[in-house]
C-alpha positions as CSV (number, residue, x, y, z in Angstrom):
1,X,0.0,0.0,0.0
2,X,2.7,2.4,1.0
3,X,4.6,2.6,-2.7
4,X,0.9,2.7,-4.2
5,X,-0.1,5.4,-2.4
6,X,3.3,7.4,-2.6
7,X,3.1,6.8,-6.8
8,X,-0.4,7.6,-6.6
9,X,0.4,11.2,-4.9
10,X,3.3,11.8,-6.9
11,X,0.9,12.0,-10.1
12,X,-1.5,13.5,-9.0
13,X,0.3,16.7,-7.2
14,X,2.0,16.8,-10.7
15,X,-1.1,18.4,-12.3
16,X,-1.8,22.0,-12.2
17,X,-5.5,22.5,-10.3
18,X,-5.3,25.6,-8.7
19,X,-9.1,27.5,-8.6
20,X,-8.9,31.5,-9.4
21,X,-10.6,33.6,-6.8
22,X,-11.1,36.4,-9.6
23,X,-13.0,33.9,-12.0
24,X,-16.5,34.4,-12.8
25,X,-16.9,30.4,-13.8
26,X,-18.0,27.1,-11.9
27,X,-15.6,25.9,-11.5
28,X,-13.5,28.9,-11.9
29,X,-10.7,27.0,-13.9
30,X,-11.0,24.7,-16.7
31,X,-7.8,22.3,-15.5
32,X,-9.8,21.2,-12.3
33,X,-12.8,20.2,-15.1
34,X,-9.9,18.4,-16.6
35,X,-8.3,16.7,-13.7
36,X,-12.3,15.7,-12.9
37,X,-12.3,13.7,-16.2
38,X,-8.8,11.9,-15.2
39,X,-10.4,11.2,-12.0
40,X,-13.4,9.4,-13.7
41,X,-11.1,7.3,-15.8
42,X,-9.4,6.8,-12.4
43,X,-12.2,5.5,-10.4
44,X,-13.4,3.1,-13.4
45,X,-9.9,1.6,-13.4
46,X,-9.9,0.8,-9.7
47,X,-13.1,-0.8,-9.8
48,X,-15.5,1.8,-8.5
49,X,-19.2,2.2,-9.7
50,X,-21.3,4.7,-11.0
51,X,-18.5,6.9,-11.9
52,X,-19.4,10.6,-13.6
53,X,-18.8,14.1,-13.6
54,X,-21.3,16.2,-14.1
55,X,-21.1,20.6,-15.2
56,X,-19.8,21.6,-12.5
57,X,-16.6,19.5,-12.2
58,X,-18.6,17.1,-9.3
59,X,-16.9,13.8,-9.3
60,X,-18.9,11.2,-8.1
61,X,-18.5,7.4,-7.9
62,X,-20.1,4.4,-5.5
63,X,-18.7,1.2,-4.1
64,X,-21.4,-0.8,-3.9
65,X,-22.1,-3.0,-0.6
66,X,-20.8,-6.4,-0.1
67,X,-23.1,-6.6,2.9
68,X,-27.2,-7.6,3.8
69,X,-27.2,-5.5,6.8
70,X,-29.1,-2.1,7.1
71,X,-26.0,-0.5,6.9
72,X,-25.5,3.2,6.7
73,X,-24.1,4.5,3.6
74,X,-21.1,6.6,4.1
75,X,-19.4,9.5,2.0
76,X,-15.6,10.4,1.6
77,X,-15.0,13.6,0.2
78,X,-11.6,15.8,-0.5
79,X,-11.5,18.8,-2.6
80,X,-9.5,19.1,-6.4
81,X,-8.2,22.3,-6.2
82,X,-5.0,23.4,-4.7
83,X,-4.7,26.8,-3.7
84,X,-3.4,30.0,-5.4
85,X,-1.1,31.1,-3.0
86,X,1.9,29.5,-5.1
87,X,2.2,27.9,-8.5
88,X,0.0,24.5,-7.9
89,X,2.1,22.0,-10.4
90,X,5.0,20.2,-8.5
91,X,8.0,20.2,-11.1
92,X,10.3,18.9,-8.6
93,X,9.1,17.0,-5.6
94,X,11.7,16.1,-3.1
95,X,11.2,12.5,-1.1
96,X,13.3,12.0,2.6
97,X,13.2,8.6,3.1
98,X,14.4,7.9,6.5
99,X,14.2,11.5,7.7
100,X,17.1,11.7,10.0
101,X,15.7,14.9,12.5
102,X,17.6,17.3,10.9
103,X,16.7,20.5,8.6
104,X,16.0,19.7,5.1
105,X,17.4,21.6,2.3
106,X,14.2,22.0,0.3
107,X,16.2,24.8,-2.3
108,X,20.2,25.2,-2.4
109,X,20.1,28.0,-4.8
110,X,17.2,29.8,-3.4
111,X,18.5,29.3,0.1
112,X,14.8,27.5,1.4
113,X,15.1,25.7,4.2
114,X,12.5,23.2,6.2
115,X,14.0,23.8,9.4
116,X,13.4,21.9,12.9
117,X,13.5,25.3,14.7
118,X,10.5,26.8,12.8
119,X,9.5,23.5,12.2
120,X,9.8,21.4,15.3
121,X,6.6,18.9,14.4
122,X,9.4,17.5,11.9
123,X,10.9,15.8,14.4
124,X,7.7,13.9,15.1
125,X,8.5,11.7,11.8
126,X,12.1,10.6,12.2
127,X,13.0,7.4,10.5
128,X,9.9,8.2,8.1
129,X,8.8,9.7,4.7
130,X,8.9,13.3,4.1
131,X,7.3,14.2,0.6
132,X,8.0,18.2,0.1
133,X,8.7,20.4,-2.6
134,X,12.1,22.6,-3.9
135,X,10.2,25.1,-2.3
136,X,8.9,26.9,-5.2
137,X,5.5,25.8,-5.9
138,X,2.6,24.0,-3.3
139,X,3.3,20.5,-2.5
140,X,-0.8,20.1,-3.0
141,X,-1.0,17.7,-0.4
142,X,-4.5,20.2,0.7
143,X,-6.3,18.3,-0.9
144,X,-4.4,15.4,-3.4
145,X,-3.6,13.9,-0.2
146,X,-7.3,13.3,1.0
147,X,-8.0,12.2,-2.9
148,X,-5.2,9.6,-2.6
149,X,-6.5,8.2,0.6
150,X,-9.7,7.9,-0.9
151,X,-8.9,6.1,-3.7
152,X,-6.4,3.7,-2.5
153,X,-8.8,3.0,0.6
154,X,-11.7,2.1,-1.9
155,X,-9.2,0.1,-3.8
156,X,-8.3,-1.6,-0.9
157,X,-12.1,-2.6,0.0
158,X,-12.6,-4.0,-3.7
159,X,-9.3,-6.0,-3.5
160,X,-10.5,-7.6,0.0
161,X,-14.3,-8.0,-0.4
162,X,-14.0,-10.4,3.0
163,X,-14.4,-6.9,4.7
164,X,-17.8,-6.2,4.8
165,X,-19.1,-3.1,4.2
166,X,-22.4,-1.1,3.5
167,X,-22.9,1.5,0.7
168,X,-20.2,4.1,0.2
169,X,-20.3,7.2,-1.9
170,X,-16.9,9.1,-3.0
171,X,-17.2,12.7,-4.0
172,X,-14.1,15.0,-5.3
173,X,-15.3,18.7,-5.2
174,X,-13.6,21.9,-7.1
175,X,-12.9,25.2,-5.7
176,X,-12.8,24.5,-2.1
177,X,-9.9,26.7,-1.6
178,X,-11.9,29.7,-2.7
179,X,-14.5,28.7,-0.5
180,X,-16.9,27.5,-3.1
181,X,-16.3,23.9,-2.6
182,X,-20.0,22.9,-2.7
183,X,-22.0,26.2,-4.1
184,X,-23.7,23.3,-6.2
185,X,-23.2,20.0,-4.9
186,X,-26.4,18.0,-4.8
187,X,-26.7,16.6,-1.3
188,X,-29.7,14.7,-2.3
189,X,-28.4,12.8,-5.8
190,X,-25.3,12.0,-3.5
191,X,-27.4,10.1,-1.5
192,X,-25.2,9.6,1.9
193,X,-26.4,9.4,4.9
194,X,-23.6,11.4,6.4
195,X,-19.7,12.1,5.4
196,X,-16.4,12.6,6.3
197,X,-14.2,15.4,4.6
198,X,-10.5,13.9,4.2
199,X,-9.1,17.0,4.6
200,X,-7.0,18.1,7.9
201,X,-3.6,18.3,8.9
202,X,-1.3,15.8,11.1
203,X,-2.3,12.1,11.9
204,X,-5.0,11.9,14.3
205,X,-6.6,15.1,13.9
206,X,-10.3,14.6,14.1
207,X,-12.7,18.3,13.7
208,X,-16.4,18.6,14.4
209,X,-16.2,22.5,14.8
210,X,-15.0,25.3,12.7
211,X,-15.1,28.9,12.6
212,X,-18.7,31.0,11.7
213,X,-16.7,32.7,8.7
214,X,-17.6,36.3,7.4
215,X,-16.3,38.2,4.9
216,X,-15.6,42.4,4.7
217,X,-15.1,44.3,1.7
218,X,-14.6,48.2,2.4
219,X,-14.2,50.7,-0.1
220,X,-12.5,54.1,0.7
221,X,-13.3,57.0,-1.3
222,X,-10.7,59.8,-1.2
223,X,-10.2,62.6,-2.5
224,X,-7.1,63.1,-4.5
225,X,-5.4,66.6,-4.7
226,X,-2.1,68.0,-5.7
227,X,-0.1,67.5,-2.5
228,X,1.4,70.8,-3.1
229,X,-2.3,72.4,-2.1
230,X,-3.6,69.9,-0.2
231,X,-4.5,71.4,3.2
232,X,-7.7,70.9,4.5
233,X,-9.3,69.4,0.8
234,X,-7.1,65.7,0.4
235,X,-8.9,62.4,2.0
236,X,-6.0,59.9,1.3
237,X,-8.0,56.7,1.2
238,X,-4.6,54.7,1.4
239,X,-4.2,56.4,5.7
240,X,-7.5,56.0,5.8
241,X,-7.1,52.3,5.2
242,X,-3.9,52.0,7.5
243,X,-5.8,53.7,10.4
244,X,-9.0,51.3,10.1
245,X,-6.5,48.4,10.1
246,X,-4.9,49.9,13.9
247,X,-8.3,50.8,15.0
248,X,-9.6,47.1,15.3
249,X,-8.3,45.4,17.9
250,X,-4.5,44.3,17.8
251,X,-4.9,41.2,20.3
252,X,-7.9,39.8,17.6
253,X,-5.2,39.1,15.0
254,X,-4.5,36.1,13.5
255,X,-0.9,36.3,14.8
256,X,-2.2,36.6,18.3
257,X,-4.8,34.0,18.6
258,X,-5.1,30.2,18.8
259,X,-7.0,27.5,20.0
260,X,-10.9,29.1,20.0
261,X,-9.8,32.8,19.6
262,X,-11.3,34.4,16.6
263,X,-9.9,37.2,14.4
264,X,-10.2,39.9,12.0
265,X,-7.6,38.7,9.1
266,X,-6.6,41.8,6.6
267,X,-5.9,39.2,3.3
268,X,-6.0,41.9,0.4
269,X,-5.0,45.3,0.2
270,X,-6.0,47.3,-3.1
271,X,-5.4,51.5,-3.7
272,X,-4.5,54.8,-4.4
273,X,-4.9,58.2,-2.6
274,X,-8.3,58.5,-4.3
275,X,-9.9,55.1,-4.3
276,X,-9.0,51.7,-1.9
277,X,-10.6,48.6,-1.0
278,X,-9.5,46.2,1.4
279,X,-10.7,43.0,2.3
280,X,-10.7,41.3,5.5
281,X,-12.3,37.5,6.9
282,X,-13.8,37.3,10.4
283,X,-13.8,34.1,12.6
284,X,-15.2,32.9,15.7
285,X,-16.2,29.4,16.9
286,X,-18.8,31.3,19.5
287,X,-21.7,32.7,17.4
288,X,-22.5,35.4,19.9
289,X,-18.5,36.7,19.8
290,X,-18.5,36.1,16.1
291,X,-21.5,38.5,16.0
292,X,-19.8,41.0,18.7
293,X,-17.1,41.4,15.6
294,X,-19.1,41.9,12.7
295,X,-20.0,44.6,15.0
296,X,-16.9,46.1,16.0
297,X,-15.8,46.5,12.5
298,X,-19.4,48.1,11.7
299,X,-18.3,50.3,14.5
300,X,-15.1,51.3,13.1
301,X,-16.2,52.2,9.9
302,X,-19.1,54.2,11.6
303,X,-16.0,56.0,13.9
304,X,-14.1,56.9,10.3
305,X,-17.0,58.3,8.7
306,X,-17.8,60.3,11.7
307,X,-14.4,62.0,11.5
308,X,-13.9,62.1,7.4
309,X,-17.4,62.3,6.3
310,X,-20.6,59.9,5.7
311,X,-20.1,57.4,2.8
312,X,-16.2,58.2,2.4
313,X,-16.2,54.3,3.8
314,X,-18.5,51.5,2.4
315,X,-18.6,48.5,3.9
316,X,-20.2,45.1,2.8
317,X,-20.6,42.5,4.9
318,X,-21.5,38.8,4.4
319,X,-21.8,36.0,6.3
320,X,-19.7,32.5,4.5
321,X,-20.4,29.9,6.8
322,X,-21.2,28.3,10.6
323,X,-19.8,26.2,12.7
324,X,-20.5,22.4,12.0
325,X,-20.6,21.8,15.3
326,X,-24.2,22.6,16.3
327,X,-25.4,20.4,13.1
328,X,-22.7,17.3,13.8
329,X,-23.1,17.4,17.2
330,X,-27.1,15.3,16.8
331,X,-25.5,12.8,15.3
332,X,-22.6,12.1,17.5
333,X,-21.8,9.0,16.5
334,X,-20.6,10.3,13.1
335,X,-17.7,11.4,15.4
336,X,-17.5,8.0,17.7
337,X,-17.1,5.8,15.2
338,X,-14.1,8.3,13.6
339,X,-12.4,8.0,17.3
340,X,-12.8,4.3,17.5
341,X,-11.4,3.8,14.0
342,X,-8.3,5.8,14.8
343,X,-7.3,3.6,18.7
344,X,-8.2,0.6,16.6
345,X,-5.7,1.8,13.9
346,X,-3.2,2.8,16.8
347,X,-4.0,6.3,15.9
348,X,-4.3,8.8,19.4
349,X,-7.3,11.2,18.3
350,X,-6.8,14.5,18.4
351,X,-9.8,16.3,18.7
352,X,-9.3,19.7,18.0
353,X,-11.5,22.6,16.6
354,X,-10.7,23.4,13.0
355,X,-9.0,26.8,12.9
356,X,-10.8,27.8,9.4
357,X,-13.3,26.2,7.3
358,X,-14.0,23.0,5.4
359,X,-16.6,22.0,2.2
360,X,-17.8,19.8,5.9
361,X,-19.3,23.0,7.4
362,X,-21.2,24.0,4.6
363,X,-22.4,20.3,3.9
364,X,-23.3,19.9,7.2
365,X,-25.9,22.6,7.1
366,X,-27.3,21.6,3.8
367,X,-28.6,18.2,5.6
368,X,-24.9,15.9,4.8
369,X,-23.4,15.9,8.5
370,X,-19.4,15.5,7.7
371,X,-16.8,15.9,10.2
372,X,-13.5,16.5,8.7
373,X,-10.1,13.5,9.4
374,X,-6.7,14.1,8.8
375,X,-5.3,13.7,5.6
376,X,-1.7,14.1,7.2
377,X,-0.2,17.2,5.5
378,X,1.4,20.0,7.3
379,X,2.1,24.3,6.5
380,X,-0.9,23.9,3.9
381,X,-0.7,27.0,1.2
382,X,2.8,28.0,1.7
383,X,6.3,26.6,0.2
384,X,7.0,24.7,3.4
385,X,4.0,22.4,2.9
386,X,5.0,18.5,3.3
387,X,3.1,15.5,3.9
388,X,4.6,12.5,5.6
389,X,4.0,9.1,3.4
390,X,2.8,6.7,6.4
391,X,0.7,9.6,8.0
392,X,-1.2,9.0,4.5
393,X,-1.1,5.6,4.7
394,X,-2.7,5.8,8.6
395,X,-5.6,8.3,6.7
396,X,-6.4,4.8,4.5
397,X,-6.5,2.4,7.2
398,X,-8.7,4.8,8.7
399,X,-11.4,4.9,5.9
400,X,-11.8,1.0,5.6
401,X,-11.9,0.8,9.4
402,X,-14.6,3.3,9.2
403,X,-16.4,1.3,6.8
404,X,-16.0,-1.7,8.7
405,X,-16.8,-0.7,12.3
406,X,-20.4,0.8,10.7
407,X,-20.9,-3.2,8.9
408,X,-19.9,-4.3,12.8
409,X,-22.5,-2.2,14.3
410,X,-25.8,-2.4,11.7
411,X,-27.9,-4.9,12.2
């Protein structure tokens, strides 16, 4: 399983599926519609069922029962898309076998360095598999990762049909990373009776509860005069923008917070002295503190056009999504059964709130309850990202066991 699943990843990560923020299009780039079609051809070769894509890049595919119980049928998702932080098509992976503890040179000439200092869960895989990047482009283990687990777990079931199983349902979603994962998946035609998103970080990791998520857009209108006869008739929006950004609270920045602390996160930054926009996300696990900042930053902008004049700031606020945890939380066992997989595949659970989002949120409000499980990768979105191989090979055991603890327990 291990060399299938590393040769598995290695092709996959080698195709370009980034999604574009800026597009207008579902999904927003045709190479994700593309890799969709090379994942149907995929799943038909391994065995799997009712395989299709359908206009929207949804990949779909069942593995039919091998059981007569009243089993549940379970869904597996993980997301296409990589992100666009960095170019999304590995060129040069770089494979540690036997990583030794040390710092690992991911780029000589570029002077990138994976090192244990910034680093230190590194030295949680020693003697292992490190699968990284030369530091130039994502590694794309968020979300090929979860896609490989997926597969080679299904492949695995078909292979050994003495493990009985109910009904399962694989999904592979587009645009995820530009939180539009699921805008039009059809909950109903998928036909699970509840999920799991193969999409979080190190081994173990098992999330039921994620941010409420907001997005800000404001738009400064300044006033743009020759600075040489300026006084009293310029509004810069550009200090206008820099003295919003002090005026919310320091301590609820991303760089200050952990654990269930929210934030207001500044992510784009767009202007001249006559016109800027800026655009900020809001978290909170809490619904009542997540609404206490969507107020504060109403107040701010109030404060701003107070002192520079009504409708020099416009802001537009919306809400992106909840916290899974109210919805997940009626069906507890979706969780249970996840824990008991993991001690049965010597796996300690980590049960930890998810500091962000997943397609599981937004699913789990549209009637699909899906918890998210670790699909092993670390430093998602950066040029640091690396996965280790037998944390992916853990995420596979996982899925059958899954699969084979709900058999155990139907009736």
């Amino acid at each position: 399983m291990k060399n299938a699943i590393k040769e598995r990843f290695l092709r996959y990560i080698a195709i370009d599926t980034q999604s574009n923020p800026e597009s207008t299009t579902y999904p927003s780039t045709d190479k994700q519609i593309e890799f969709g079609k090379f994942m149907v051809e995929e799943l038909k070769t391994i065995g799997m069922q009712e395989v299709e894509i359908d206009s929207n890049g949804y990949v779909t595919a069942t593995l039919p029962a091998n059981d007569n119980k009243n089993t549940p049928t379970i869904g597996f998702i993980a997301h296409m898309d990589t992100a666009p932080d960095l170019p999304g098509k590995v060129v040069n992976p770089l494979i540690v076998e036997n990583y030794d503890g040390k710092d690992i040179v991911l780029n000589k000439e570029e002077n990138i360095v994976l090192n244990v200092e910034e680093f230190p869960e590194l030295t949680k895989y020693v003697g292992q598999t490190i699968i990284a990047t030369d530091g130039t482009t994502l590694l794309g283990a968020d979300d090929k990762a979860g896609i490989v687990e997926i597969m080679e777990a299904m492949k695995y079931l078909i292979a050994n049909p003495e493990i009985k199983h109910g009904k399962i349902r694989v999904a592979f979603t587009p645009d995820e990373e530009i939180g539009k994962g699921v805008d039009h998946f059809d909950v109903e035609k998928f036909g699970a009776d509840f999920a799991y998103t193969l999409d979080g970080g190190e081994v173990g990791q098992l999330e039921y509860e994620n941010f409420n998520a907001a997005g800000a857009k404001i738009t400064i209108n300044g006033r743009n005069i020759h600075p040489g006869y300026a006084k009293d008739k310029m509004i810069n929006s550009l200090n206008i923008s820099g003295e919003l950004n002090m005026i919310l609270p320091e301590q609820m920045k991303p760089e200050y917070t952990t654990g269930y602390e929210g934030f207001f996160h500044l992510i784009q930054i767009n202007g001249t002295v006559d016109s800027t926009t800026m655009t900020y996300i809001i978290r909170d696990h809490d619904s009542d503190k997540f609404e206490e900042k969507k107020k504060i930053m109403q107040d701010c902008v109030d404060f701003l056009n107070k002192k520079y004049g009504e409708g020099v700031l416009e802001l537009t606020m919306t809400d992106q999504y909840y916290n899974m945890r109210k919805m997940v939380e009626k069906e507890m066992h979706i969780v249970d059964t996840a824990f008991q997989a993991m001690e049965e595949c010597n796996i300690k659970p980590i049960v930890i709130p998810i500091r962000g989002g997943t397609d599981g949120s937004r699913l789990s409000y549209m009637g699909l309850l899906c918890p998210n499980i670790f699909a092993g990768g670390h430093n998602f979105h950066g040029r640091y990202e690396f996965v280790p191989l037998e944390s992916m090979v853990k995420a596979t055991e996982v899925i059958v066991k899954i699969a084979e603890l709900y058999n155990k327990k139907a009736q």
